[in-house]
N, C-alpha and C positions, 0 to 999 in steps of 0.2 A: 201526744195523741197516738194511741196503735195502731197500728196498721192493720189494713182489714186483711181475713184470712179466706180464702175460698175454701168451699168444702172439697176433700177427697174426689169426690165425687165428678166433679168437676175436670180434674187434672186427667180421670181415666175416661171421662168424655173426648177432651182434646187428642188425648192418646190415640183414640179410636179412631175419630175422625183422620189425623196423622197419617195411620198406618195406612187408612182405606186409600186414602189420598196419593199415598204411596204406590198401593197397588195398583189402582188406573193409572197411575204415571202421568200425575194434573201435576206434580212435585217431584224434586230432584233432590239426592242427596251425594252432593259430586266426589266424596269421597269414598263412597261405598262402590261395589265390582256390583252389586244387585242393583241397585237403588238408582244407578247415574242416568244420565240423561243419555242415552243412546246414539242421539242425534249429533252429540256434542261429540263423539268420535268420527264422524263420517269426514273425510277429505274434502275441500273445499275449493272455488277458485283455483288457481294455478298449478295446485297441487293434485286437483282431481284433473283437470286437462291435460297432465302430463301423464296420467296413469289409465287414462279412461278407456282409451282405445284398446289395451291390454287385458284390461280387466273384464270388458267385454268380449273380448275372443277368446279369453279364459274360462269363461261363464256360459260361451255359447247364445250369446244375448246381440239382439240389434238393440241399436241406439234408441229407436221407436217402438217402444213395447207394446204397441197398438194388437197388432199380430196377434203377439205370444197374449195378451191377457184377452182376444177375440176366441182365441183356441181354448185358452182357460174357461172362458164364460160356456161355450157350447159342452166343454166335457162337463162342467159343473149342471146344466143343463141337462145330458141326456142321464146323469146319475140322478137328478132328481125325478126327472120323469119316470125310468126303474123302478126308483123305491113307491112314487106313488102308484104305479102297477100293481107294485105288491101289497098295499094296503088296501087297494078294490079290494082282495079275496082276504083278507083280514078283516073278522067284523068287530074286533074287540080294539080296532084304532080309527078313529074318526077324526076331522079335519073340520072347523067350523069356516063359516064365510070371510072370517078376520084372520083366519090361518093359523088357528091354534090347537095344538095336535092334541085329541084328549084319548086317554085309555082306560079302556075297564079297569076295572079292579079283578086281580088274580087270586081266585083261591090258593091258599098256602100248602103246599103238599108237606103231609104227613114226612113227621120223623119218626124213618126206618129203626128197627128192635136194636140192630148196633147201635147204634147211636145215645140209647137210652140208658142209663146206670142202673143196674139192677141188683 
């Protein structure tokens, strides 16, 4: 009996799929420098207890990052506040109730006589 053949078709489906899978990083390809699990380098257990307290005064960092990502959230915070200031006086950017940022459409400016081959 022969064995049945998938179409072409097929293989550059899985490919796709593959590659995407790749790029969210849902998959690991532990011998690639691109592709590898990231996580899978990070120090562990007694290895990171031995180095941690260093690598925090190295970094600048307390051990509770509560702080620092509190400070993060508020600056993140008054930058978004800014930007929506400046979209009050912008009338060709709107904001719907589900928070999706919609724009005009720009007319295309004319190209300049240099630019044309004549």
């Amino acid at each position: 009996m022969k064995a049945e053949r998938r179409p072409r078709s097929w293989f550059f489906q899985v490919r796709g799929q593959f590659h995407r899978h790749l790029k969210c990083r849902e998959i690991h390809a532990p011998a690639s420098s691109r592709w590898r699990d990231p996580d899978a380098q990070l120090l562990k257990g007694a290895a990171w207890a031995a180095v941690k307290d260093s690598v925090l005064t190295d970094l600048g960092l307390l051990e509770d990052p509560a702080e620092l990502l509190a400070e993060n959230a508020e600056r993140l915070d008054r930058a978004y506040r800014v930007v929506r200031a400046g979209l009050a006086a912008n009338t060709s950017v709107t904001i719907d109730d589900d928070g999706k940022i919609h724009v005009a459409s720009v007319k295309a400016i004319e190209e300049p006589p240099s630019l044309i081959r004549g």
